[in-house]
ChimeraX commands (.cxc) that place a marker at each C-alpha (Angstrom):
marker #1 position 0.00,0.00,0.00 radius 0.5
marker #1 position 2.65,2.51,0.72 radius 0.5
marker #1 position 4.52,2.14,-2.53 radius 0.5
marker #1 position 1.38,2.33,-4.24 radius 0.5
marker #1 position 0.73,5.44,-2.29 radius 0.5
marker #1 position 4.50,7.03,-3.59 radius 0.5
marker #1 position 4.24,5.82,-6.61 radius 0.5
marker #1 position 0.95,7.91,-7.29 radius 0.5
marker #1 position 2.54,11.24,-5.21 radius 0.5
marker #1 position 5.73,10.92,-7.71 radius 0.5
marker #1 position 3.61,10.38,-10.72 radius 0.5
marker #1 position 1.04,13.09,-9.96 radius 0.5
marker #1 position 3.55,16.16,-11.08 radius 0.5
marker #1 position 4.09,14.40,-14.39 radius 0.5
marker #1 position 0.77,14.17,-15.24 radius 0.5
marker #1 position 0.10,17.81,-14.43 radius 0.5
marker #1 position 3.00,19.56,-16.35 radius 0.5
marker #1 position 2.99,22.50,-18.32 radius 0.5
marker #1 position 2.98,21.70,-22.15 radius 0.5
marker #1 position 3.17,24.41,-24.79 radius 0.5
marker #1 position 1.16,25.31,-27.70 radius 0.5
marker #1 position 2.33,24.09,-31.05 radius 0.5
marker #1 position 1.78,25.77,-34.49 radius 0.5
marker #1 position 2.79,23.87,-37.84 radius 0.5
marker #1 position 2.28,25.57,-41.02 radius 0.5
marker #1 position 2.52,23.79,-44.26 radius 0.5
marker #1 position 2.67,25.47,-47.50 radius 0.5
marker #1 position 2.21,24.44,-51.29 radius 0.5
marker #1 position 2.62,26.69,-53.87 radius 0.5
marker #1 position 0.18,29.88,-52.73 radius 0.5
marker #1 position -2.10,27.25,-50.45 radius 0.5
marker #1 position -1.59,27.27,-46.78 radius 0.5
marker #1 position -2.73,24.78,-43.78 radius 0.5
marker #1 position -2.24,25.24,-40.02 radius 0.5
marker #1 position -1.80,22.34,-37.74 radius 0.5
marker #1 position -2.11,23.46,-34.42 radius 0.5
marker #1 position -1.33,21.24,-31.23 radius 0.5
marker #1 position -3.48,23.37,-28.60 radius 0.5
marker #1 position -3.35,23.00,-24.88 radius 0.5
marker #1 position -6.82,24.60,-23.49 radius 0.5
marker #1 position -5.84,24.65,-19.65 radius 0.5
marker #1 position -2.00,25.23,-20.66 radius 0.5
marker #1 position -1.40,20.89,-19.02 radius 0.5
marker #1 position -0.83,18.39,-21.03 radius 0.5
marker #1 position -4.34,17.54,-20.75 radius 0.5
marker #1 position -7.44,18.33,-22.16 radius 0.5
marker #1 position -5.53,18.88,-25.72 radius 0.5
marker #1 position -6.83,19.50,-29.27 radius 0.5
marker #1 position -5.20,18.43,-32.91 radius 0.5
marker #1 position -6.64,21.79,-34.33 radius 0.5
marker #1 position -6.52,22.22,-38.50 radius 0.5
marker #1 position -6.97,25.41,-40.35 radius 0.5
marker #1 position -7.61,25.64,-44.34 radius 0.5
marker #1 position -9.27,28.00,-46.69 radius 0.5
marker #1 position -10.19,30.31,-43.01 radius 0.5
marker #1 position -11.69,27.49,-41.73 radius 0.5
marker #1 position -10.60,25.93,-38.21 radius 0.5
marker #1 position -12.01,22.50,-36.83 radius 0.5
marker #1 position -10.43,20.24,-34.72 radius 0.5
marker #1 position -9.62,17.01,-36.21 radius 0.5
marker #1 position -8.54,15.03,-32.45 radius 0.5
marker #1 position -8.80,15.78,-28.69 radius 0.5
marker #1 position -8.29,13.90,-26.03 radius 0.5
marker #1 position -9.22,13.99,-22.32 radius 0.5
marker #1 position -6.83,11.33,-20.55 radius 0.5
marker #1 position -4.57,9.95,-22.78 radius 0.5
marker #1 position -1.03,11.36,-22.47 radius 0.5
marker #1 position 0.68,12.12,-25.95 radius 0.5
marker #1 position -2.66,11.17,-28.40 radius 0.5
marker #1 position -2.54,14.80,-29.75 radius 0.5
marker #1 position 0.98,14.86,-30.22 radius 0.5
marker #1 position 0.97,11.47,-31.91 radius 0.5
marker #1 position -2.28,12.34,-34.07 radius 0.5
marker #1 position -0.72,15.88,-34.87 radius 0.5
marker #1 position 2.77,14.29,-35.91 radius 0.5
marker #1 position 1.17,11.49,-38.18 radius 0.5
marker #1 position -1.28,15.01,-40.15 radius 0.5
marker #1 position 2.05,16.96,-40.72 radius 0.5
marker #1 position 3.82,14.04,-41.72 radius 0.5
marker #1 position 0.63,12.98,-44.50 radius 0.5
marker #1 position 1.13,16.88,-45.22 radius 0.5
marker #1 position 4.45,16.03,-46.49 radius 0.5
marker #1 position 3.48,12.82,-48.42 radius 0.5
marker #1 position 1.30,15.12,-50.20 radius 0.5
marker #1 position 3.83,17.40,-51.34 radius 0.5
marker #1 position 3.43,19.83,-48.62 radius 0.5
marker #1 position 6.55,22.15,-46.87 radius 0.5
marker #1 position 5.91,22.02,-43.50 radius 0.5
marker #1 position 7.60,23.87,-40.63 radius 0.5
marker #1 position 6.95,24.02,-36.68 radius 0.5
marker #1 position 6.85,27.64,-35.24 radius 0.5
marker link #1:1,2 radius 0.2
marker link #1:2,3 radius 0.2
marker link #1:3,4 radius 0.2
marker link #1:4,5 radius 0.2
marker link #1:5,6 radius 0.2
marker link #1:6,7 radius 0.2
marker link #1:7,8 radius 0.2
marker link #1:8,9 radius 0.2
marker link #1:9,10 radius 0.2
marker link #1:10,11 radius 0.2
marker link #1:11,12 radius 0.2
marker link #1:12,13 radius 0.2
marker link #1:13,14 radius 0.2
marker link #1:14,15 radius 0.2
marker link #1:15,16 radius 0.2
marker link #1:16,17 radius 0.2
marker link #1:17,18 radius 0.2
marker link #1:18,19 radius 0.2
marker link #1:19,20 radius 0.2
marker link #1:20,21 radius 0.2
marker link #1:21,22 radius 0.2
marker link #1:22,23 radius 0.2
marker link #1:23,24 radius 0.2
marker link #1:24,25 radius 0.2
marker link #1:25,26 radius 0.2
marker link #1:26,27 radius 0.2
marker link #1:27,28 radius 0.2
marker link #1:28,29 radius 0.2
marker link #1:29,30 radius 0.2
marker link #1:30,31 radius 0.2
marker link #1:31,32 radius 0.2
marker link #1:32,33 radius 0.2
marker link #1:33,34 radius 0.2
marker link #1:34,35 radius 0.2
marker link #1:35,36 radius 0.2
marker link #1:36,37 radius 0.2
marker link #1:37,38 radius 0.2
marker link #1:38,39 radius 0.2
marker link #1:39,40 radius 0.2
marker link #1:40,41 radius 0.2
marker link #1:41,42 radius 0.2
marker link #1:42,43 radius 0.2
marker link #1:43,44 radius 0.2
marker link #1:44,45 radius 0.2
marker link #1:45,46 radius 0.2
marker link #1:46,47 radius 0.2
marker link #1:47,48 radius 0.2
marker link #1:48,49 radius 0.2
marker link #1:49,50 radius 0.2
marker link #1:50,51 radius 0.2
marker link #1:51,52 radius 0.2
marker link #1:52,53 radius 0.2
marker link #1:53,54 radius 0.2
marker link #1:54,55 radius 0.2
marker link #1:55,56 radius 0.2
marker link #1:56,57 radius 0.2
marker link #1:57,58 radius 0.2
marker link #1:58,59 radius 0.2
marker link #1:59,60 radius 0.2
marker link #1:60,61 radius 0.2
marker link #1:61,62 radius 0.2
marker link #1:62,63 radius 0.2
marker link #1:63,64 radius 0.2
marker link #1:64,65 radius 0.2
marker link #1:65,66 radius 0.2
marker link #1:66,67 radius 0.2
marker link #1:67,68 radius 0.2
marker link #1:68,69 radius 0.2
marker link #1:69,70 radius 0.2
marker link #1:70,71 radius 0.2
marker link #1:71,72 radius 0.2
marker link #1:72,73 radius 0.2
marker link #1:73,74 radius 0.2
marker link #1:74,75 radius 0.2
marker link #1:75,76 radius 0.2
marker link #1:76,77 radius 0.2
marker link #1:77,78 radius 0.2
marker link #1:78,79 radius 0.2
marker link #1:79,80 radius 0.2
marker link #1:80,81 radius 0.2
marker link #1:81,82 radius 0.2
marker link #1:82,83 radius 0.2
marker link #1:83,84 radius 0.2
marker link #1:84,85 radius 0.2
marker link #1:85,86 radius 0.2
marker link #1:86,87 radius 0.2
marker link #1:87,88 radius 0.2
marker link #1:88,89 radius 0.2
marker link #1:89,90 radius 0.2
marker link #1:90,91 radius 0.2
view
C-alpha cells in the first residue's frame, strides 16, 4: 500500500505539467494549412489536434486522458502533409 501510495505522489507532477502550444504551417505553392497542437488549460491535458484551411478551423482530435494522443495524431497530419507534397515547418 505505501509504494502504491509514492508511486501515485511521484507520478502526480508528471501528469500535471505545463505543455506548450504548437503551431505547424505547411505550405504548397500559394495554399496554406495550419496544424495546431493546442493545450486549453496550458497541461498536457485536455488537448486539441486543431486544423486550419481555406479560413476554416475545426479540430480534427482531442483527447481527455490519454497522455501524448494529440501529439501522436498531430505528428502522423504533418507528416501525410508532407506525403502530399506539402513544406511544413513548426513555429
Amino acid at each position: 500500500m505505501k509504494r502504491t501510495l509514492t508511486t501515485v505522489v511521484l507520478l502526480t507532477p508528471m501528469l500535471t505539467m505545463a505543455a506548450t502550444d504548437q503551431r505547424t504551417v505547411c505550405t504548397h505553392d500559394s495554399q496554406e494549412r495550419v496544424i495546431e497542437l493546442v493545450y486549453p488549460a496550458g497541461n498536457q491535458l485536455p488537448c486539441e489536434v486543431r486544423y486550419t484551411k481555406d479560413g476554416t478551423t475545426e479540430v480534427l482530435w482531442n483527447a481527455q486522458n490519454e497522455t501524448q494522443y494529440c501529439e501522436t495524431k498531430a505528428a502522423e497530419f504533418v507528416e501525410k502533409q508532407r506525403g502530399w507534397g506539402w513544406q511544413c515547418a513548426t513555429q
